[in-house]
Each structure stands twice: as C-alpha cells, then as structure tokens.
C-alpha positions in Angstrom: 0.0 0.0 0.0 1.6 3.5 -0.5 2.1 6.3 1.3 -1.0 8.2 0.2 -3.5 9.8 2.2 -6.8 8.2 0.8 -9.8 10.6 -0.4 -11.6 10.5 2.4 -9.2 11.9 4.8 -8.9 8.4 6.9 -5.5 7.7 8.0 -4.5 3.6 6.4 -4.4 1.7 9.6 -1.5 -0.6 10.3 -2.2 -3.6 12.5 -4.7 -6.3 11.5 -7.0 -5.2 14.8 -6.9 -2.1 13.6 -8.4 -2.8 10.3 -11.0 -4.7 11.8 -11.6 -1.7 14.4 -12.1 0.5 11.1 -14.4 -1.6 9.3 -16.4 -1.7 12.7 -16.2 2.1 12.9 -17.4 2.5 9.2 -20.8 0.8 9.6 -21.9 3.5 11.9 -21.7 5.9 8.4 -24.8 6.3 5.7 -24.7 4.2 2.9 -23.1 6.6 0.4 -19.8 6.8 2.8 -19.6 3.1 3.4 -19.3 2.2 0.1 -17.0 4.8 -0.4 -14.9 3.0 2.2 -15.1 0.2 0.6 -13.7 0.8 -3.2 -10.9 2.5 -1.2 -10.2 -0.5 0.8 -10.5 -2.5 -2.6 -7.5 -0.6 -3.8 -5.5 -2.0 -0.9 -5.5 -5.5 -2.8 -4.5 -8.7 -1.2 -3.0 -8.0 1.7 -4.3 -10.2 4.1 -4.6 -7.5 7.4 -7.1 -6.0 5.3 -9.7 -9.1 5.8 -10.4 -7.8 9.1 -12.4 -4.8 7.8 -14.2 -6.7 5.1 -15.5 -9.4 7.3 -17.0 -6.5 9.9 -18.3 -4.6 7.3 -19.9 -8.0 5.7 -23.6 -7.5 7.2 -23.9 -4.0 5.1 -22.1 -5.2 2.1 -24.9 -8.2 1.8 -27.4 -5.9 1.8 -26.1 -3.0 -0.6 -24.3 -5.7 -2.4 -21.8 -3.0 -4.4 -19.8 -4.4 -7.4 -17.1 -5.9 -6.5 -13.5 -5.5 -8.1 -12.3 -9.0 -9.4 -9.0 -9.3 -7.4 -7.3 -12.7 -8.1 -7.7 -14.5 -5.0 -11.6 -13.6 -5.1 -11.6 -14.9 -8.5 -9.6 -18.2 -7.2 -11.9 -19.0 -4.7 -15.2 -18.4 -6.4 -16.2 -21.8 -7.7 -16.1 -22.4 -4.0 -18.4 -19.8 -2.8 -21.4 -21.6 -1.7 -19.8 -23.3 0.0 -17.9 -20.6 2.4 -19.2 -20.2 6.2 -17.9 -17.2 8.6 -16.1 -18.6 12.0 -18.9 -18.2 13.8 -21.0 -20.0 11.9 -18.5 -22.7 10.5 -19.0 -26.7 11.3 -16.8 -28.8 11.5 -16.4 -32.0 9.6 -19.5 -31.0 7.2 -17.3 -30.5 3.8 -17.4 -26.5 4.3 -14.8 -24.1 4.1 -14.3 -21.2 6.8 -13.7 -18.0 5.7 -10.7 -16.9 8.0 -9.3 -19.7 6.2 -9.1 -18.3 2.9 -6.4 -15.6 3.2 -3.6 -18.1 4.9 -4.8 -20.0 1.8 -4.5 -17.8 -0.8 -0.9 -16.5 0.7 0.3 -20.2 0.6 -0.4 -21.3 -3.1 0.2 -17.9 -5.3 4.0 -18.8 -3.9 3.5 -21.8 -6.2 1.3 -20.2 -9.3 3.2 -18.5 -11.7 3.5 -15.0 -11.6 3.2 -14.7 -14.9 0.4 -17.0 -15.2 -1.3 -14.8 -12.3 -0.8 -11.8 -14.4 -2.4 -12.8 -17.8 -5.4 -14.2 -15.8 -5.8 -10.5 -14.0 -5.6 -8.4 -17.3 -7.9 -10.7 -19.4 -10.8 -10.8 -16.7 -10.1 -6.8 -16.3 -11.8 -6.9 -20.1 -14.9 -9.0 -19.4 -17.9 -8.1 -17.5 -17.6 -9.7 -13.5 -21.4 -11.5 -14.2 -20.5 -13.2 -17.0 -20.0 -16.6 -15.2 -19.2 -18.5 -18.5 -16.4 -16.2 -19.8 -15.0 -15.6 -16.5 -15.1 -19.5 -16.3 -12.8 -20.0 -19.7 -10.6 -17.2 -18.6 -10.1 -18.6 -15.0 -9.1 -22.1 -15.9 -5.5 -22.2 -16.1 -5.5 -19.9 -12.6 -8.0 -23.1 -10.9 -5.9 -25.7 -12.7 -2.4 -24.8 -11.2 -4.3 -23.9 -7.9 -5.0 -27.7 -7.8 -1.6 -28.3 -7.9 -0.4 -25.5 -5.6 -3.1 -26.7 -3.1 -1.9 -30.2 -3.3 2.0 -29.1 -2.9 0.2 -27.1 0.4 -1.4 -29.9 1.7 1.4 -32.2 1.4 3.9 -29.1 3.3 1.2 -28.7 5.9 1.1 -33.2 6.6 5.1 -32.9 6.2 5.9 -29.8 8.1 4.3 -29.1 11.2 6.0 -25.5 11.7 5.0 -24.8 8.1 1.7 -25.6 9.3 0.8 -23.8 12.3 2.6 -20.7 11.0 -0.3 -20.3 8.3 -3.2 -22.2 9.7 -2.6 -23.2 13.5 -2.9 -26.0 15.0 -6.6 -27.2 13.4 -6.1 -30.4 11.8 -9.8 -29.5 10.5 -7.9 -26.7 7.9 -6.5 -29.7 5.9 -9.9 -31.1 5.3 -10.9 -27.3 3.8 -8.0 -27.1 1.7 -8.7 -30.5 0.3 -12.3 -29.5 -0.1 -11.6 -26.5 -2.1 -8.5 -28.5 -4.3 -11.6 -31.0 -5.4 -13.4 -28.0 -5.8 -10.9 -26.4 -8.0 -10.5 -29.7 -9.9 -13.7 -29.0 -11.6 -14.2 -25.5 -11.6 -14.9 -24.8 -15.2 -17.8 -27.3 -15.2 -19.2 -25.4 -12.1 -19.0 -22.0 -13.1 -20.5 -23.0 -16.6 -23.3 -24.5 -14.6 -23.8 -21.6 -12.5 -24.0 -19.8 -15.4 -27.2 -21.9 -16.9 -28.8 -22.2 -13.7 -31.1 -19.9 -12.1 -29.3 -17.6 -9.5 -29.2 -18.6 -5.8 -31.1 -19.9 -3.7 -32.6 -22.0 -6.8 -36.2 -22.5 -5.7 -37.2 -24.2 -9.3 -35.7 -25.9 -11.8 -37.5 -26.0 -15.1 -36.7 -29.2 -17.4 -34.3 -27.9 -19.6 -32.6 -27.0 -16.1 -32.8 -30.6 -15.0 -31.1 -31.5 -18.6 -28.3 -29.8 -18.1 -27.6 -30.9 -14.4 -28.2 -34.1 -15.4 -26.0 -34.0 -18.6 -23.2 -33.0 -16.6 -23.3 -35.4 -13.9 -23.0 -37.9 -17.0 -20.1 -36.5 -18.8 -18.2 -36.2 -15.3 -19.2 -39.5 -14.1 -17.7 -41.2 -18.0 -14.7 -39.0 -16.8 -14.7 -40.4 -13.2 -17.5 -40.9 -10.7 -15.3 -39.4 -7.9 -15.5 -35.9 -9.8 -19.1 -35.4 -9.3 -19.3 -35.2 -5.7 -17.2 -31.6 -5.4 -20.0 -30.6 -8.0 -22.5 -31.8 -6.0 -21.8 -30.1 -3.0 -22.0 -27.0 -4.3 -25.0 -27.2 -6.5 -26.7 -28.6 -3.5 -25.6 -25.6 -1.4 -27.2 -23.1 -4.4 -31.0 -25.3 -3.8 -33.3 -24.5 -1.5 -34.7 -28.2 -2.2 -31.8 -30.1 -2.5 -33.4 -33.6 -2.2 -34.3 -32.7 -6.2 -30.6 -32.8 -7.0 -30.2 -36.6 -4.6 -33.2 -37.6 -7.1 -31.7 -36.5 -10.7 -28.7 -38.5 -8.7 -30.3 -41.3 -8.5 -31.9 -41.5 -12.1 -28.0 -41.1 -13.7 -25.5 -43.8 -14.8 -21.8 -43.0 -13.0 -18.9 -44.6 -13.9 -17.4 -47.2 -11.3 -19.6 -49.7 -9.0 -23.0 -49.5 -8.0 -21.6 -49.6 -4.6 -19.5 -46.5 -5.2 -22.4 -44.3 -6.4 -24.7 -45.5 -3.5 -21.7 -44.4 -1.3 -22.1 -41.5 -3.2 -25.4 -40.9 -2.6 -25.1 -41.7 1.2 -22.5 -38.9 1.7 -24.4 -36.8 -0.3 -27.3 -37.0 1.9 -25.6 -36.5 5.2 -24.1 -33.6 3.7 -27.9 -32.2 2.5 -29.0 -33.1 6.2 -26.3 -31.5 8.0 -26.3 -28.4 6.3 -29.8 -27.7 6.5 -29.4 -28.5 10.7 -26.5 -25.9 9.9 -28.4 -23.0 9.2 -31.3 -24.0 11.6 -28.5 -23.3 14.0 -27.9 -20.3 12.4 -30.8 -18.8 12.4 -31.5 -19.6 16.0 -28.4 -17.7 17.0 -29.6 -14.6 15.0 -32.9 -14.9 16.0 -34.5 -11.7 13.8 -37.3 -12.2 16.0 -35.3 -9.6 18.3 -35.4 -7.3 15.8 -39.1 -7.0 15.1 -39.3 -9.5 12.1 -41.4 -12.6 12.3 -42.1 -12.7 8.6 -38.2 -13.4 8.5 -38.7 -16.3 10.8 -41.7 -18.1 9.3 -39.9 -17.8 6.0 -36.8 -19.4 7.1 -38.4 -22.1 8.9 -40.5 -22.7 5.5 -37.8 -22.7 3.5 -35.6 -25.1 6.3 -38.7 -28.0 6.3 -39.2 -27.8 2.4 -35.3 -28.7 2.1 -35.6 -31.3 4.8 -39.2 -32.8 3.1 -37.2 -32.9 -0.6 -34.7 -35.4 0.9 -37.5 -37.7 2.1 -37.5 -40.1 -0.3 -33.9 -40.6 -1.0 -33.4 -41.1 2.5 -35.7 -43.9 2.5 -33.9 -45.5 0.1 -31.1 -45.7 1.4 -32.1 -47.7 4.8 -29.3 -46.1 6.3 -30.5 -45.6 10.2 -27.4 -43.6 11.0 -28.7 -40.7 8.2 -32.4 -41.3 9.2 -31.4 -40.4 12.8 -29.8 -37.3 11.4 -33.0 -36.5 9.5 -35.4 -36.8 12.5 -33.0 -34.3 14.3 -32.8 -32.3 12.2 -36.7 -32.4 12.1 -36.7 -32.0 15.8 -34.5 -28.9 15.3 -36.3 -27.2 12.8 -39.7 -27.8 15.1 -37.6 -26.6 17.9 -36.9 -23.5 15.9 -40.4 -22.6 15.6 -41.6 -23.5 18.7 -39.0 -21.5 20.5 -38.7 -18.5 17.9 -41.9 -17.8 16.4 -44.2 -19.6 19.0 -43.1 -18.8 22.3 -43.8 -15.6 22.7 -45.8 -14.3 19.7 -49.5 -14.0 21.3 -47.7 -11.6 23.5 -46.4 -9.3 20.9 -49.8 -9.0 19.0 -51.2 -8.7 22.1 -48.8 -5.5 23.1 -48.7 -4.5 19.2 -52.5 -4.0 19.0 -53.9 -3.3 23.2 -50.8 -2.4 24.8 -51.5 1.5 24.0 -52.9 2.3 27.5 -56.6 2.6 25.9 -55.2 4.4 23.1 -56.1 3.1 19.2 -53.1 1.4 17.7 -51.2 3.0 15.0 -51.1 1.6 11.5 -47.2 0.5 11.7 -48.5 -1.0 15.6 -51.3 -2.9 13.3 -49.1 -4.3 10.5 -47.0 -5.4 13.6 -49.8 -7.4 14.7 -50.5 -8.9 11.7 -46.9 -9.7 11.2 -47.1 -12.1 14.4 -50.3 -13.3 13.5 -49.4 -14.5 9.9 -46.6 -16.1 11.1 -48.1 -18.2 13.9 -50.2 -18.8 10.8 -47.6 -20.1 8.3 -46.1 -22.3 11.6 -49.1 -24.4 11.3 -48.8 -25.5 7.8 -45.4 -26.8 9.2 -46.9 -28.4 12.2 -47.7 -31.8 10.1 -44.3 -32.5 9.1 -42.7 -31.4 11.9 -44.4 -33.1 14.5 -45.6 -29.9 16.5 -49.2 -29.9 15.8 -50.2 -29.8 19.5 -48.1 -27.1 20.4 -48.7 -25.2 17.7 -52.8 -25.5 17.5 -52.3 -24.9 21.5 -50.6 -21.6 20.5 -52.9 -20.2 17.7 -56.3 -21.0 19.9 -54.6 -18.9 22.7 -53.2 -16.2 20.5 -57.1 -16.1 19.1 -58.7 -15.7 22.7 -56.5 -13.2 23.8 -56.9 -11.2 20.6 -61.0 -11.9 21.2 -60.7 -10.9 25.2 -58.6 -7.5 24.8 -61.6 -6.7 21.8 -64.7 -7.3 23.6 -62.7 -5.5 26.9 -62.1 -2.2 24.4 -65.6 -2.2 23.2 -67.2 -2.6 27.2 -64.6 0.2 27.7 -65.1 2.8 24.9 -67.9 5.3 25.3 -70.4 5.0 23.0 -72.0 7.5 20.8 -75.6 9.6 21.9 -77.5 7.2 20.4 -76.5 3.9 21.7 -74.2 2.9 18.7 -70.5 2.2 19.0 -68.3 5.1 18.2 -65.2 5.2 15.2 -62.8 3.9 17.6 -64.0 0.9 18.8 -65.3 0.3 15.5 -61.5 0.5 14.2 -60.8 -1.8 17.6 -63.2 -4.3 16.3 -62.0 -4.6 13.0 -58.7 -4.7 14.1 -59.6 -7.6 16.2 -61.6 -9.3 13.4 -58.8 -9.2 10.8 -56.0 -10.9 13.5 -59.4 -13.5 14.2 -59.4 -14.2 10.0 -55.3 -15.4 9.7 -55.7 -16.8 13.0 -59.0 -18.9 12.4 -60.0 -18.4 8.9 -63.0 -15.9 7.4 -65.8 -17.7 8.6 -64.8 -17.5 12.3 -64.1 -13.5 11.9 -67.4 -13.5 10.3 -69.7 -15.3 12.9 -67.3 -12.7 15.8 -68.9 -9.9 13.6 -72.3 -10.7 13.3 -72.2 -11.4 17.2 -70.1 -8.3 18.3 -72.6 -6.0 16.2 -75.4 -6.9 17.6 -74.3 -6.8 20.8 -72.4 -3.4 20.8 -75.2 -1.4 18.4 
C-alpha cells in the first residue's frame, strides 16, 4: 500500500486489529460513505490485514451488495463460494470451508502459481464483464488448474511440516480437510461455473426441465470421466437449492462410472451432507434470532424454506435404509420444530397482544397494526409446518390462545369505549373491532371472523 492519504481523509491503519476496528467504525456511516470506504479499501489489494475490515463490514455489504472488483484471489476461490461459512457459523467435519481460512490460503499457493500465469489471468478478466459466469469461467481455468496443484503441494507441506503448518493455519487439523475440499473444488471449476451460469441464481427455488437436462448432462459427462469428480459438484449445487433432495433424485436416475456400490456411497455422503447443512443453518438462524429485531415474517420464511429442504430429501433417505442418516434426519426435524416452537411460538400472542392493546386505551397506529399482523401470519404459516414437523399440539395450543386473547382485549375495548348519543359504537371501537376481526381471520380463517362480527354487532349497536 503506499504512502498516500486516501480521499476520504482516513488515515490507512496498520495492524490487523486495527483494520477490523475500522471496518467496525465504518458501519456507523450512511450508505453513500460506506461504500465509499469500501472501493478505497478494494484498492489496498490482497494483503491479508485488510480481511479484518471486510468481514466487519460483511452485514452491510450483503445488503447493498456494491460491485465488486475482481481481485485474483476472489476470483480463485469463487467456484467455492457456496460453499464458504464465517467462523462463527462454520462446522466442523460437514465438507465447508471457513472464511478466516481463505487468506492463509490464498498467501500459501500464489507462492507456487506462476506470476506470470497470475498476471495474464488478471488483465484478461479486467476486459470481461464480472457477471458473465461463462467467460470468467474459460478465462479462470488455467488460474484453478495450477491452484490444484499449488493446493496439493500445500497440503502435502502442511502433513510434512508441522511449523510450516501452524505458521499459516494453527494447530486445526480441520484446515486440511478445507484445503482439500476446495483442491476437489478447483479440480472442476470450469464445469461449475459454466453450470452456475445456466442455472437460475441462488437460492434455486425451481428448476425448469431444460434445467434438469443440463444438471443431469453434466453429472453424465463427469461420471464417464470419473464418478469421484461429481461429488465436489455436488456439494455446491446442492448448497445453491433451496430443495436439495431434487438434485439426490436427478442422482439417483444417472448412470456414473465405477460400481454401483461407489455411487450409493455417493449418494449416502451426499445426503448426510444435504441433512447437516440444513441442521446448519437451523443453527444459524436460532443464533440470529431476527425475532429480536421486530421480524417474524423473516422467521416463518426461514423455517419454511428449512422444512421444504428437509421434506425434498424424504425419499432418497428412505432409500437408502441407512439408520445412522435417518437419525440425522429426525434431528434435524426436531430442530427445525424446535426453531419454531422457540422463535416464532413462544412468545408471539404476546407481541400481538402489546402490538394492538398495549397502548394504555389508546387506538393502535397503523405500523402498531401491521405489527400485529406480522405475528399473527406467522403463527399462521407455523401451522402448515406443524404436520411435518411433529408440532401440531403445540402449535394448534398456541394459535387457539393467540385467538382468545386477541378476542378478550376486543370485547374489553368495546365494554370500555364510550359510545355515541345514540346507543351505537363510536369510530374507535369500531376500528378496535376490525382490528380484532382481521387478527381473528389469519388466525381462524373468514368464517370464524365472520360469525365474531355478526355477534359483536349486535351486541355493541
């Protein structure tokens, strides 16, 4: 990095702390600032202090998502990006690769790409458009075919050299599993990238048949090649789907080189991989919890989207008779019903409650009422889960109370509101009532809101 003072008058830290303390301190700015930051930092290049900064400031940069300037190690390490976990959210022994692993990495191997090599790949990607996954796919090749080598050559240094070792890595013998995760990775990177390409973006939710062709066709080719070369494809096409028990099917329907034992080997590892990765991100989202935040809608969605995964894999699963992956999928089941129960369950009758009555008399505002029917929908959307979950009780417990607290504080408000001269109930607990009736209709359906209507009306004219 030289010596000059960068635009926005912020002095280049030195330490590696002290670029993680800046990136900390930039996510108190506005938008506009940040991602000034952040080309500025992109300047820096490689170095690997720099990290710091990029993994605090990684919350905002998923959401504004700026463009991003191909540097070579990014480009090295994209056919692997689905498959990349921060620390904290990193497991062990599940075929992923951690994050804070990738700069040791990428310091270890350029030693062994050529420079020149390095160099040719840089300029002719500094011509092509970053989103064109195909082109940057033919232009990355030779970079991913001597990083298999220089990843091997790493490996080998880190199982020869102990020193060598924990001077890049520490002492984790889990690092050598990630590095030879990403070499398999990199052994078929063009074919991955290509795919990417033709595939809808992540997370793939459908796959229309021409879709389906195209995986398919490429499992085929790979598997005449050799049957081993699929799995590293399969991992991270499986990390791209939100139902990856589709891509175990199209599996299953393929002819592989080697042994019919080899490919239901295959498939076995496959699975536990599918399973363990969705318990992954139950995990995850249980730590983050965006309940805390105010957002419901965010819960119900993930738990939906963590049950359809688990359901996809159903089948294959059963297949397989394998009672050590059918115990994983009944956890995993358990978890995911855990989730709700704890996250979106637990409490939620208690934030409607305080969303639409907890106003010391006074009417609800219309953010306090979208509120409400933000925890309503989702105790809603929890049920359809119930079934295959295994939570029905809990769940049709929680909605009926939800639905007589919501029908108590209503009929309280309308005994408590003056009426008007003539007997009839005034604006506000009209606009109380309907308030109530429209939680009443997600919680119990149209029909129940209706026959609360009929009743409430004719009792409070």
């Amino acid at each position: 990095m030289n010596d000059k003072k960068p635009a926005s008058g912020i002095t280049p830290p030195g330490k590696s702390s002290d670029w993680a303390a800046l990136g900390a301190d930039v996510l108190r700015l506005p938008d506009r600032k940040l991602l000034q930051i952040y080309r500025l930092l992109e300047q820096v290049g490689d170095k690997p202090e720099v990290s710091g900064a990029f993994e605090a400031m990684r919350p905002r940069l998923t959401t504004l998502r700026p463009p991003r300037r191909p540097a070579l190690s990014r480009l090295f390490f994209l056919p692997a990006e689905d498959m990349l976990d921060d620390a904290e959210h990193y497991s062990r022994r599940l075929n992923r690769i951690c994050r804070s692993t990738l700069s040791p990495c990428w310091q270890a191997v350029k030693d062994h790409i050529p420079a020149a090599l390095q160099q040719e790949v840089y300029r002719e990607v500094s011509h092509v458009d970053y989103r064109d996954g195909a082109a940057i796919a033919v232009l990355c090749e030779p970079l991913w075919q001597a990083g298999v080598e220089a990843l091997a050559r790493v490996i080998t240094d880190c199982q020869n050299n102990l020193k060598y070792k924990i001077s890049l890595f520490g002492r984790d013998d889990d690092v050598q599993r990630q590095l030879d995760t990403l070499r398999q990775i990199l052994s078929v990177a063009v074919r991955i990238e290509k795919l990417k390409a033709a595939l809808p973006p992540r997370p793939i939710l459908d796959l229309a048949e021409s879709h389906v062709e195209i995986i398919r066709a490429t499992l085929i080719d790979l598997g005449k090649e050799d049957a081993a070369l699929t799995q590293p494809l399969l991992l991270v096409l499986a990390s791209r789907m939100q139902r990856p028990g589709e891509l175990l099917r199209m599996l299953s329907e393929v002819r592989l080189g080697g042994t019919v034992a080899e490919k239901e080997n295959l498939t076995r590892e496959m699975s536990g991989y599918v399973v363990g990765n969705l318990l992954r991100q139950t995990g995850d989202f249980d730590r983050e919890n965006p309940l805390i935040h105010g957002d419901p809608a965010s819960l119900a969605a993930a738990a939906e989207r963590l049950t359809d995964g688990l359901n996809s894999v159903n089948d294959t699963v059963q297949g397989l008779k394998d009672k050590e992956i059918s115990a994983k999928v009944k956890n995993a089941r358990a978890e995911i019903g855990q989730f709700v129960l704890k996250n979106i369950c637990a409490d939620v009758d208690k934030g409607l409650t305080e969303a639409l009555f907890g106003h010391g008399g006074a009417l609800p505002s219309n953010e306090d009422v979208k509120k409400a029917e933000q925890f309503a929908l989702a105790l809603r959307r929890s049920s359809k889960l119930a079934g295959p979950l295994g939570i029905q009780r809990e769940v049709t417990a929680k909605i009926n109370e939800a639905r007589q607290h919501v029908i108590s504080n209503t009929l309280a408000t309308l005994r408590d509101t003056p009426r008007n001269r003539d007997g009839s109930m005034n604006a506000d607990a009209q606009r109380q009532m309907f308030n109530g009736l429209r939680m009443v209709e997600i919680l119990a359906g149209s029909d129940e809101a209706e026959r609360l209507f009929r009743e409430w009306s004719a009792q409070y004219r």
